[in-house]
N, C-alpha and C positions, 0 to 999 in steps of 0.2 A: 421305762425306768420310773418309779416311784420318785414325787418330786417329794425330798426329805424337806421340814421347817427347817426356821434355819439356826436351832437346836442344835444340830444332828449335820451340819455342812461336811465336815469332814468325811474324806471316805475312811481314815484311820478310824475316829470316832463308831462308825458301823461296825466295822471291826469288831473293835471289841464287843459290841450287843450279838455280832455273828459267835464268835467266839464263847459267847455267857452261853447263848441258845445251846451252840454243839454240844458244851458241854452239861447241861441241864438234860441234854437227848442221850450223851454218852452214857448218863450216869442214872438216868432212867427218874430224875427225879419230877416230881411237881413244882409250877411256881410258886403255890402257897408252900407247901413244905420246905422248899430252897428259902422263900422271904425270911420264914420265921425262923430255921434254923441257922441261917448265916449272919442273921441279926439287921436285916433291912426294916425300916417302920413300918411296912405294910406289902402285901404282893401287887396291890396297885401299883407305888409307888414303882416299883422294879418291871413290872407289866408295860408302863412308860416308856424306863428304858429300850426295853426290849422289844419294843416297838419303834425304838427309835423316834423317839419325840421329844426327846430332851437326853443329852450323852449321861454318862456314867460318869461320876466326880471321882476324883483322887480317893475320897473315901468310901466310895462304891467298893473301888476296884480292890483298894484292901477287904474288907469284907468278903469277897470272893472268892480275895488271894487266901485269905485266914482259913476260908470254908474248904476249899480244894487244897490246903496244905503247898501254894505255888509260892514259890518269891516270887514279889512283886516282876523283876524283871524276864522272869520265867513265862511271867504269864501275857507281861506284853511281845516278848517275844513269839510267843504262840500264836495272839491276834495277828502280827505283822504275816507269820511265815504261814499259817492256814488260812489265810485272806488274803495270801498278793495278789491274785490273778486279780480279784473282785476289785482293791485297792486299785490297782493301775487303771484298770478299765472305767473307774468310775475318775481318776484323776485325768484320764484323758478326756473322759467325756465333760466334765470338767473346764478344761483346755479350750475342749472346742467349741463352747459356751461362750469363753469370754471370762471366766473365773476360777480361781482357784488359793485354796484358802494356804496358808501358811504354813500348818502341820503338814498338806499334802508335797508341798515344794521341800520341807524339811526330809519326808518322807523319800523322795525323787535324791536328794543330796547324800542319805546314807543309803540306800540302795547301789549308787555310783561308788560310792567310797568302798563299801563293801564288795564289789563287784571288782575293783580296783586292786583291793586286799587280795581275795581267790585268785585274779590273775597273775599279783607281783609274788607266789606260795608261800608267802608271809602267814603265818598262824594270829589268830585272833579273832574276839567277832567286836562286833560296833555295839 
């Protein structure tokens, strides 16, 4: 495994940069093209990200959300649900390090909850 700075600790955080990527692959675009038309200061700048070397800010993610037409919670819901496997496997490994960061354990508490909900067939999501 790629030891991420520590930037980029979370395995949520990768998430979303897995997420930006798939969908810059889905949609067949460039990252200079995505930078400048979704209004990032540079493709450099965004190139970081997505390299994971420093996360994506709150105002990143609108920017993207704006660019793809997502609501905001649309689209973190997307990062969560097309990166669990990746998420768990990196919170475990994690785990068995000796650490783990606090998005990850918030992470671990609504998967429970959630997993809680589907069992009690209570409608709703988290």
């Amino acid at each position: 495994m790629t030891d991420f700075p520590a930037g980029t600790r979370s395995a949520f955080a990768r998430a979303v940069s897995a997420e930006v990527r798939a969908l810059l692959g889905a949609y067949r675009l460039s990252l200079r093209d995505f930078a400048s038309a979704a209004g990032f200061s540079s493709h450099n700048y965004l190139a970081i990200r997505l390299r994971d070397e420093k996360p994506f800010t709150l105002d990143d993610i609108d920017l993207v959300c704006a660019y793809f037409e997502f609501d905001a919670s649309e689209f973190l819901r997307r990062c969560y649900e097309n990166h669990i496997e990746r998420l768990w496997a990196e919170a475990d490994l994690e785990r068995s390090r000796g650490g783990l960061s606090a998005v990850d354990d918030n992470l671990g508490a609504a998967a429970s909850t959630e997993s809680a909900i589907e069992g009690s067939g209570e409608e709703g999501s988290i």
